[in-house]
C-alpha positions as CSV (number, residue, x, y, z in Angstrom):
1,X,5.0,14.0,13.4
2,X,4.0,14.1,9.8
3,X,6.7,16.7,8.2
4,X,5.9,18.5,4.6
5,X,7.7,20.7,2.5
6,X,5.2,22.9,0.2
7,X,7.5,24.7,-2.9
8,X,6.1,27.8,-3.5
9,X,4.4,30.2,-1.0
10,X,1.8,31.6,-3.4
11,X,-2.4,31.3,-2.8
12,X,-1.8,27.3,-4.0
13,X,1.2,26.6,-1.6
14,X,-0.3,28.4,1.0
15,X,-3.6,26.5,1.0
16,X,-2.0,23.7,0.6
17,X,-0.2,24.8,3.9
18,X,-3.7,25.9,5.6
19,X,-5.4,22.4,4.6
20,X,-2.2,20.0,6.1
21,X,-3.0,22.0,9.3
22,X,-6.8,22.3,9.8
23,X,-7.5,18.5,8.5
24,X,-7.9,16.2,11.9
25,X,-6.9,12.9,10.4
26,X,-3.1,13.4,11.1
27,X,-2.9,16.1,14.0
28,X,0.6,16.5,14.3
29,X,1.8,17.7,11.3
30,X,4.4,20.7,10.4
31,X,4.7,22.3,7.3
32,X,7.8,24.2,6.0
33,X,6.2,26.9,2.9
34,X,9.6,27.7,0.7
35,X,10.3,29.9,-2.1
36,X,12.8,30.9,-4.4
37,X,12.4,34.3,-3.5
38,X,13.1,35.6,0.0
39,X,9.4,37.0,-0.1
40,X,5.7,35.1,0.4
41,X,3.0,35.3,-1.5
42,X,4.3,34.7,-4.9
43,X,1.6,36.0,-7.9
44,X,-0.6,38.4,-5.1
45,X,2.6,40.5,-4.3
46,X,4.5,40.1,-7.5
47,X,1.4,39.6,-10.2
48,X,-1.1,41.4,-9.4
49,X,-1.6,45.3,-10.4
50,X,-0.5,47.9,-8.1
51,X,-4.2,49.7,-7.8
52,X,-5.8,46.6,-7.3
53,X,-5.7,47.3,-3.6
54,X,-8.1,45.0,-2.3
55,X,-6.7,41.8,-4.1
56,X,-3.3,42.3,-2.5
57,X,-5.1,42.6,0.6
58,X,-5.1,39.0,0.5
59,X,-1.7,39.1,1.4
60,X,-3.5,39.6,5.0
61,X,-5.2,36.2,4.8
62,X,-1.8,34.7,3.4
63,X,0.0,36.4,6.0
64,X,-2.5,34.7,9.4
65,X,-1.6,31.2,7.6
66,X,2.0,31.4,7.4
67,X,2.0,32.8,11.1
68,X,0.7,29.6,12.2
69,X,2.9,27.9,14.9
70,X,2.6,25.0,12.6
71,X,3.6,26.6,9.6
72,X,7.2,27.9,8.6
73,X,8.6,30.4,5.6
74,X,11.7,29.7,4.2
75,X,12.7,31.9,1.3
76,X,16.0,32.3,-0.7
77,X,16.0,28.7,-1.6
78,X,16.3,27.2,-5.2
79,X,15.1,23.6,-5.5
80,X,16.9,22.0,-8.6
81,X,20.9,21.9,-9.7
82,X,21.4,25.7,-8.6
83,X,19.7,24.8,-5.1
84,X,18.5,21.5,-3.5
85,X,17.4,18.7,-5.4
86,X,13.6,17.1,-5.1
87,X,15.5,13.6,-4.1
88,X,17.7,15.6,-1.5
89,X,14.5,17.3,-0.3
90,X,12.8,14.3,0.0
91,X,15.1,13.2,2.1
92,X,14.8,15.9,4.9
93,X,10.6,15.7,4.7
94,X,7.6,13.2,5.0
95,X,6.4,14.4,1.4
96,X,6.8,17.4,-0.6
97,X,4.2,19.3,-2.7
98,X,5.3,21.5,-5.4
99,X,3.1,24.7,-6.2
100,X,5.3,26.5,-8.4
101,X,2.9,28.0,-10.8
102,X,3.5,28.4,-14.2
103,X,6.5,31.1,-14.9
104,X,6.9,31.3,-18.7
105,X,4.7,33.6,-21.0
106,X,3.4,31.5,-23.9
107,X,5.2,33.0,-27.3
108,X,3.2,33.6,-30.4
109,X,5.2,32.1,-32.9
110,X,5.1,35.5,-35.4
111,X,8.0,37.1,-37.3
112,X,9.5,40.2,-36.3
113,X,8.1,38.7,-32.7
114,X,11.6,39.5,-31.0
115,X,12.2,42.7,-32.0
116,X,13.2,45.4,-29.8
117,X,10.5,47.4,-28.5
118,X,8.2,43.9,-28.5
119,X,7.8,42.1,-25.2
120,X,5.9,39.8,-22.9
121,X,3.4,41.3,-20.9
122,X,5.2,39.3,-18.1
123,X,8.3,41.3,-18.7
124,X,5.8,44.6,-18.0
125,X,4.2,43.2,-14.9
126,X,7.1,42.1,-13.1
127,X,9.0,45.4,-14.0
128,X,6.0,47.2,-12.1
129,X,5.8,44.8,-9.4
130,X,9.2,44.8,-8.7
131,X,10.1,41.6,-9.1
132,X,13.7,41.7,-8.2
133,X,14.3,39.1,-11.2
134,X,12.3,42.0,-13.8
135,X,14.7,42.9,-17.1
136,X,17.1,45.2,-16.4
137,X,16.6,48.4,-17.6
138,X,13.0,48.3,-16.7
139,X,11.1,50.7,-19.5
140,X,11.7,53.9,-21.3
141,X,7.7,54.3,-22.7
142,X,8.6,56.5,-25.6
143,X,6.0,55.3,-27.6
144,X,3.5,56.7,-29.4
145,X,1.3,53.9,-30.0
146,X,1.3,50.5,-27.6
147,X,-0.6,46.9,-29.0
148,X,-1.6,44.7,-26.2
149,X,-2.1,41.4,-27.9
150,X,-4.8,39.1,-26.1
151,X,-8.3,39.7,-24.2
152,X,-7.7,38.5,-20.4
153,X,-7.4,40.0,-17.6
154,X,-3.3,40.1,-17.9
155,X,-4.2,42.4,-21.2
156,X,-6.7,44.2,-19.7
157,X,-3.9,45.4,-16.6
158,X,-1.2,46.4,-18.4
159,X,-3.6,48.4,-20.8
160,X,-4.9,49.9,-17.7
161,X,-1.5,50.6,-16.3
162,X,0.0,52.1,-19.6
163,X,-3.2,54.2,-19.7
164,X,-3.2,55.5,-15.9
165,X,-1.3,58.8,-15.2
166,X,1.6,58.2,-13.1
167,X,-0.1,60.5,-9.9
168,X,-3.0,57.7,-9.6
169,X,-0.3,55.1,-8.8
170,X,1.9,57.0,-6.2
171,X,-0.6,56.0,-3.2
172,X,0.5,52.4,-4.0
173,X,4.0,50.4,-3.4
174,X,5.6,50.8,-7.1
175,X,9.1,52.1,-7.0
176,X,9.8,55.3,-7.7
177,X,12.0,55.0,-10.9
178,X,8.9,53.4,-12.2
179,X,6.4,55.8,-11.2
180,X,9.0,58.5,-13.3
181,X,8.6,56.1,-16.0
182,X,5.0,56.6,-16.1
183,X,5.5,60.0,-15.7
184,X,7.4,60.8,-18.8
185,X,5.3,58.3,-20.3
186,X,4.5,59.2,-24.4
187,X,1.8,56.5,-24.9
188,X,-1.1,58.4,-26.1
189,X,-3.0,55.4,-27.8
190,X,-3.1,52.2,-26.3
191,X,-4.6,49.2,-28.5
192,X,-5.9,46.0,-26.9
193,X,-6.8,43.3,-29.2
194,X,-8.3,39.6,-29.5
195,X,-8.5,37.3,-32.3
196,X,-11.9,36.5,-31.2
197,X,-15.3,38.4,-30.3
198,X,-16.3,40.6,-26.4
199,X,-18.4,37.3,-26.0
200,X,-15.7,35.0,-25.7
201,X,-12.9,37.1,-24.4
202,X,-11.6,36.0,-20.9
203,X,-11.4,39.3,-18.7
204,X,-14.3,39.3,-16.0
205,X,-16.0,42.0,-15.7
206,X,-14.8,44.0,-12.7
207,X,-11.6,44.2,-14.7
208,X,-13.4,45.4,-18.0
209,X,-15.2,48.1,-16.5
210,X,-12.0,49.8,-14.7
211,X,-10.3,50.6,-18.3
212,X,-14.1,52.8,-18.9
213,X,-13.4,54.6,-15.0
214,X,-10.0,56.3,-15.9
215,X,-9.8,59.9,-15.0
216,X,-7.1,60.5,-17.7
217,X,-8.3,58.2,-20.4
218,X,-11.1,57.7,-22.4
219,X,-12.3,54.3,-24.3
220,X,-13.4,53.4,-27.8
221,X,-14.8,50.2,-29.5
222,X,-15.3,49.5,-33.2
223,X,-18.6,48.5,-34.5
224,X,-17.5,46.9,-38.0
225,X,-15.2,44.1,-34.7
226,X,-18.5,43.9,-33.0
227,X,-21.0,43.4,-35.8
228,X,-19.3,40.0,-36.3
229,X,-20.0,38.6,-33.1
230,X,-23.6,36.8,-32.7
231,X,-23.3,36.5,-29.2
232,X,-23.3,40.5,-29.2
233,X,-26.3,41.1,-31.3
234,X,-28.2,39.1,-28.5
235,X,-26.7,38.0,-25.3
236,X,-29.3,36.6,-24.1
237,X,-28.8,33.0,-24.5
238,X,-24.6,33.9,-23.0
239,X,-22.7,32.1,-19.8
240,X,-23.4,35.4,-17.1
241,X,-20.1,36.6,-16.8
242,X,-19.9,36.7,-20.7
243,X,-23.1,38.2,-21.0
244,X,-21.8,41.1,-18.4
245,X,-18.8,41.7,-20.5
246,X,-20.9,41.8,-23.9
247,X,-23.3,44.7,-21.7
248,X,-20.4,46.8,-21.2
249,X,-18.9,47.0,-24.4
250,X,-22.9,47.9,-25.7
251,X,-22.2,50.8,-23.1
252,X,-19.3,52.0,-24.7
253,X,-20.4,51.7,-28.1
254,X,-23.5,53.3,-27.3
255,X,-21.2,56.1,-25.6
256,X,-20.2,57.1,-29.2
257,X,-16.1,57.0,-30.5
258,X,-15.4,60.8,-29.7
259,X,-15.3,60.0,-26.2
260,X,-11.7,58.6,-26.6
261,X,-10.7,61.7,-27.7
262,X,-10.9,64.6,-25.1
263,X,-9.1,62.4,-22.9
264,X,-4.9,62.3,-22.6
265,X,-4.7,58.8,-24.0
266,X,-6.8,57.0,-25.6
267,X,-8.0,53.1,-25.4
268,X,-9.1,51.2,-28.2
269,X,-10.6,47.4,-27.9
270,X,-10.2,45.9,-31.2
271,X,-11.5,42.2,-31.9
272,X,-11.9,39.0,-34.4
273,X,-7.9,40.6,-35.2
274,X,-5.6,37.5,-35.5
275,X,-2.0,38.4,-35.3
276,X,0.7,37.5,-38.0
277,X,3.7,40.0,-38.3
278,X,5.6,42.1,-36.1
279,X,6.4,45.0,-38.8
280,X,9.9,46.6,-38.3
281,X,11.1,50.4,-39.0
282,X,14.8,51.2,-38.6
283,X,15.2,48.0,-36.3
284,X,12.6,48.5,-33.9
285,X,8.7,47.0,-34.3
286,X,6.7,49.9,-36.0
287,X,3.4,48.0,-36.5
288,X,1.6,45.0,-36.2
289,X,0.0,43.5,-39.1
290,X,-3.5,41.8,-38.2
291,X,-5.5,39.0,-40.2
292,X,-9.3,40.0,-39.8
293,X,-11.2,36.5,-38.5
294,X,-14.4,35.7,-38.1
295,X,-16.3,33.6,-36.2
296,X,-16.4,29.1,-37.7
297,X,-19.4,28.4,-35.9
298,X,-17.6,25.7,-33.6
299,X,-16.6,28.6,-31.0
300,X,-13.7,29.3,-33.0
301,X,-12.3,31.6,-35.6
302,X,-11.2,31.5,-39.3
303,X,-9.0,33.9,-41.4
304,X,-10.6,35.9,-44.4
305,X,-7.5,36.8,-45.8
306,X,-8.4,40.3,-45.2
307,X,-5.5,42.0,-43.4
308,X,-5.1,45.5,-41.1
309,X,-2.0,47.1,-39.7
310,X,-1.7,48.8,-36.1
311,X,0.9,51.4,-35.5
312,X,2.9,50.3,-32.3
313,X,6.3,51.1,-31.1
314,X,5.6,48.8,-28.1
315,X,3.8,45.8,-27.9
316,X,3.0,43.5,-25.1
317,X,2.0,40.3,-25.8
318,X,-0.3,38.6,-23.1
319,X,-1.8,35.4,-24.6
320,X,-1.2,33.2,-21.5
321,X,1.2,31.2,-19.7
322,X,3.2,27.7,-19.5
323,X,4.6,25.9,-16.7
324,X,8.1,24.9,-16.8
325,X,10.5,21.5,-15.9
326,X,11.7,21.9,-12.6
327,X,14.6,19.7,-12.7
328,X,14.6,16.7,-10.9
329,X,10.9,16.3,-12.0
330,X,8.8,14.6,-14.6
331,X,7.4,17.3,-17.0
332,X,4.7,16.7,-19.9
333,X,5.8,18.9,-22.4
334,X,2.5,19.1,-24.5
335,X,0.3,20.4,-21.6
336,X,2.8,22.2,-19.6
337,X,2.5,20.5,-16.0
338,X,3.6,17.8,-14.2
339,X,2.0,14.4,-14.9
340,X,-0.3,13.6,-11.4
341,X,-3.0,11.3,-10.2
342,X,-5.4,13.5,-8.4
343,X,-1.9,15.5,-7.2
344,X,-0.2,12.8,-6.7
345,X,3.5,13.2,-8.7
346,X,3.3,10.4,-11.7
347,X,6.8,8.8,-12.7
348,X,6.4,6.5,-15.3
349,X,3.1,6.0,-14.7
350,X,3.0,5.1,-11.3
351,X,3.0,7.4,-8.4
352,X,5.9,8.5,-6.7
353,X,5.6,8.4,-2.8
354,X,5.5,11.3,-1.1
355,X,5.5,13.6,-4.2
356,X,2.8,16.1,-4.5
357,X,1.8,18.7,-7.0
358,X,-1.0,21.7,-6.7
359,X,-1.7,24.7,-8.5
360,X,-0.7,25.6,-11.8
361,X,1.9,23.2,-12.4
362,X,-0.7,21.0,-11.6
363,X,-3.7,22.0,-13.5
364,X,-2.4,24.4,-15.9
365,X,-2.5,28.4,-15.5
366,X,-6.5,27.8,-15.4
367,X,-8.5,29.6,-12.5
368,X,-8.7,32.8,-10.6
369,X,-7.1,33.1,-7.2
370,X,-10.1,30.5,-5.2
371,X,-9.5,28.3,-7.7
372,X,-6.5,27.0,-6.1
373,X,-8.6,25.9,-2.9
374,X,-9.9,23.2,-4.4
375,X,-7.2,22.3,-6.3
376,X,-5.2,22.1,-3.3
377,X,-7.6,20.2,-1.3
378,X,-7.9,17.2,-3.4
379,X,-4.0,17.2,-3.0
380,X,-3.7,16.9,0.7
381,X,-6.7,14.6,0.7
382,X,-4.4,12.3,-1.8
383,X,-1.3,12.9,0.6
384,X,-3.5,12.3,3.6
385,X,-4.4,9.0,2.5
386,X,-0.3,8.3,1.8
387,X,0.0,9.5,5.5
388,X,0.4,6.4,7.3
389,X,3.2,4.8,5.1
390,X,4.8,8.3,4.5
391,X,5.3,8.7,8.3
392,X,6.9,5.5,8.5
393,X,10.2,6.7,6.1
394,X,12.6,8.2,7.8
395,X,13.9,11.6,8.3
396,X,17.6,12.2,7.3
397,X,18.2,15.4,8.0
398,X,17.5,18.8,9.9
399,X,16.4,20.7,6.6
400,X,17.8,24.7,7.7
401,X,20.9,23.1,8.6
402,X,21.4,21.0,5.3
403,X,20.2,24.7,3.4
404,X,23.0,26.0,4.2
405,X,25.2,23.2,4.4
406,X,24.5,23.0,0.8
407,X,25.5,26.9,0.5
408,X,21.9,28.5,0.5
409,X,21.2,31.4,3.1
410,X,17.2,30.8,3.9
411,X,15.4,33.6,4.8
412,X,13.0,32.8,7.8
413,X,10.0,34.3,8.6
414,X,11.4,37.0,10.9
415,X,14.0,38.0,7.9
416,X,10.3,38.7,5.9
417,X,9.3,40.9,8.8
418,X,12.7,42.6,8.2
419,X,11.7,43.2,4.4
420,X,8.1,44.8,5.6
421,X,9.7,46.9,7.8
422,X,12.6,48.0,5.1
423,X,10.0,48.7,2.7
424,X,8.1,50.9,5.0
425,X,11.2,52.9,6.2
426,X,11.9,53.2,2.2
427,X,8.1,54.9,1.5
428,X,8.8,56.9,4.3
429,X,11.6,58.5,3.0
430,X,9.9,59.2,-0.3
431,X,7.0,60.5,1.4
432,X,4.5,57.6,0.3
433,X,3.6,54.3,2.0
434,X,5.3,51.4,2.0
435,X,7.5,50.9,-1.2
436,X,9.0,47.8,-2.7
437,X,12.5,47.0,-2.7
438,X,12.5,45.8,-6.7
439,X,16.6,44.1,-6.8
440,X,17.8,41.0,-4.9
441,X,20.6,42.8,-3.0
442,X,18.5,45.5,-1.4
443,X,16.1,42.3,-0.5
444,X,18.3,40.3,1.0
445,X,20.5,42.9,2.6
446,X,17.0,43.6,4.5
447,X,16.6,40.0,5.3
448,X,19.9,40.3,6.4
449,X,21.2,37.4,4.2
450,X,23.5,39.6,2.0
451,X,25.7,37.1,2.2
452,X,23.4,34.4,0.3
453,X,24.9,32.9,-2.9
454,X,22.7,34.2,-5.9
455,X,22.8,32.7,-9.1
456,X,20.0,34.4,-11.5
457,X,17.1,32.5,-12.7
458,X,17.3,31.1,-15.9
């Protein structure tokens, strides 16, 4: 038997998972899926929106891999100095394949950048996810005015989220102190701005066209940003998805400004707006001061030393994300990932049997959700062809029993069921559907591992 551990029980661990399984070069093969968190599915429960139902449906497919006979969860375990180590856990498996994505916003480098009332958009997500590792406190949206710095889809839910009215979002599994969050919500503008053009922003367009659908909201562009862009004066000659994006916004602007205004709250797309000040008023960010840019003719943008302030007594900033060491591992700094050979784990220079990476910290936080097929495949054809001199290493070790011989408390695949059904019980009592348990106490005393060490992530 060919035995793998897979780090990380999002879409790239868990294809990884489904591809070890279905190949037919090496048919007896077991795969243990772990996480840090005692629950699966990593980014599609605790990234993406609340009212992007049929998204988190994929937990569905996620959910028919990991029920595999072949296939186990084990949650509630930390790999590095607070957990196991990737030499210790290489000891109890064949190979090991990290999938741990890429957990740390990118920062933009601005004064006044960490001043209260500025976060990342990160910080927003996982508080309405409830992530049980989300900033305590959660969010008191007494703001006026909100600045959502970058064009992605990231930007583009949060705007939505800060613009949708808190009765929209009670069908779906938010928790309840955020849903009074919302409620008492004061955000009545909500600014989402690039430093470049509609053309080359990065939302797709499914995700575009929601923040123009809000019952309670209404949407306004600026014709001096989109004048500057070349690609929307003619389209034409555009990549598809771009071109889709740039017939939207032509809708919108067509649609005339005063239809932002009858509406609760207000959203305002603002591009070729670069950034450079967080402006502070009696200790808390007030505004954010803008350079105008335009576009260099290389795909890129320039400053015109023109500048433009934005009120904002909250501002998210979503401008991407980096991966981060995992200790134990090599890490190149400069790109954010771990250095590989078509997934195989590079230490200096050479590869290091039986070490694996896919996903993000393999690629960089590049891709939709199908993305990581692919990725993952080239992985566990690489480990495939390590198969026959990776099955010859022995096994020293049963790995549950040296989990919690090392002090973890794993949460198995029947303590997950546990979680489902706690959250269910918990929606029931509110009068909704199934709710989210949003601390790590409530999760694991579901689990039934309240007993588990916890030390919080760094």
């Amino acid at each position: 038997m060919l035995r793998v551990a897979v780090v990380g029980s999002g879409p790239s661990g868990v294809y990884t998972a489904q591809a070890l399984v279905q190949q037919s070069l090496v048919p007896d093969v077991h795969v243990d899926v772990l996480d840090r968190l005692p629950a699966p599915y990593g980014l599609v429960r605790y990234g993406v929106a609340p009212d992007h139902e049929k998204i988190k449906s994929l937990q569905n497919n996620l959910r028919a891999v990991l029920e595999d006979e072949r296939i186990g969860f084990i949650g509630n375990v930390e790999i590095g100095v607070r957990g196991i180590a990737p030499a210790r856990l290489l000891e109890l498996y064949h190979a090991v394949v990290y999938c741990v994505g890429a957990a740390k916003d990118r920062r933009l480098g601005l004064p006044g950048e960490d001043l209260p009332g500025s976060f990342s958009a990160t910080d927003f997500v996982s508080w309405y996810s409830a992530h049980p590792d989300a900033r305590a406190g959660g969010f008191v949206l007494g703001a006026r005015s909100a600045v959502v710095i970058g064009v992605g889809n990231v930007a583009v839910d949060v705007t939505r989220i800060l613009a949708r009215g808190a009765a929209e979002l009670r069908p779906t599994d938010v928790p309840d102190d955020v849903l009074g969050a919302l409620a008492r919500s004061r955000v009545r503008e909500v600014h989402m701005v690039g430093r470049r053009g509609p053309s080359q922003a990065k939302f797709t367009t499914k995700e575009l066209r929601e923040l123009g659908s809000l019952p309670d909201a209404g949407i306004g562009v600026e014709p001096s940003d989109l004048a500057l862009d070349p690609g929307y004066a003619d389209p034409s000659e555009l990549p598809a998805v771009h071109r889709r994006n740039v017939e939207v916004v032509r809708g919108w602007a067509a649609a005339g400004e005063d239809a932002s205004r009858a509406q609760a709250r207000g959203i305002r797309l603002r591009f070729f707006l670069r950034p450079v000040e967080l402006l502070a008023e009696d200790g808390r960010v007030a505004a954010v001061r803008f350079e105008r840019t335009v576009p260099d003719g290389s795909g890129g943008v320039r400053g015109t030393g023109s500048y433009e302030e934005i009120e904002a007594q909250l501002v998210l900033r979503a401008v991407g994300y980096r991966g981060v060491p995992l200790d134990g591992l090599p890490f190149d700094a400069d790109r954010g990932t771990v250095p590989h050979e078509a997934g195989r784990v590079l230490r200096e220079g050479s590869p290091s049997p039986g070490e694996y990476v896919a996903g993000w910290i393999k690629r960089g936080p590049t891709g939709v959700i199908g993305t990581n097929r692919p990725c993952a495949k080239e992985t566990v054809t690489s480990l495939l062809a390590d198969a026959a001199a990776l099955s010859a290493r022995p096994i020293r070790g049963e790995p549950l029993a040296v989990l919690r011989e090392s002090g973890l408390r794993p949460v198995q695949w029947p303590g997950w069921l546990a979680i489902e059904e706690a959250e269910a019980a918990l929606g029931r009592s509110l009068g909704r559907r199934s709710v989210k348990i949003p601390d790590w106490a409530g999760l694991l005393r579901a689990a039934g591992a309240d007993d588990a060490p916890r030390v919080p992530a760094a």
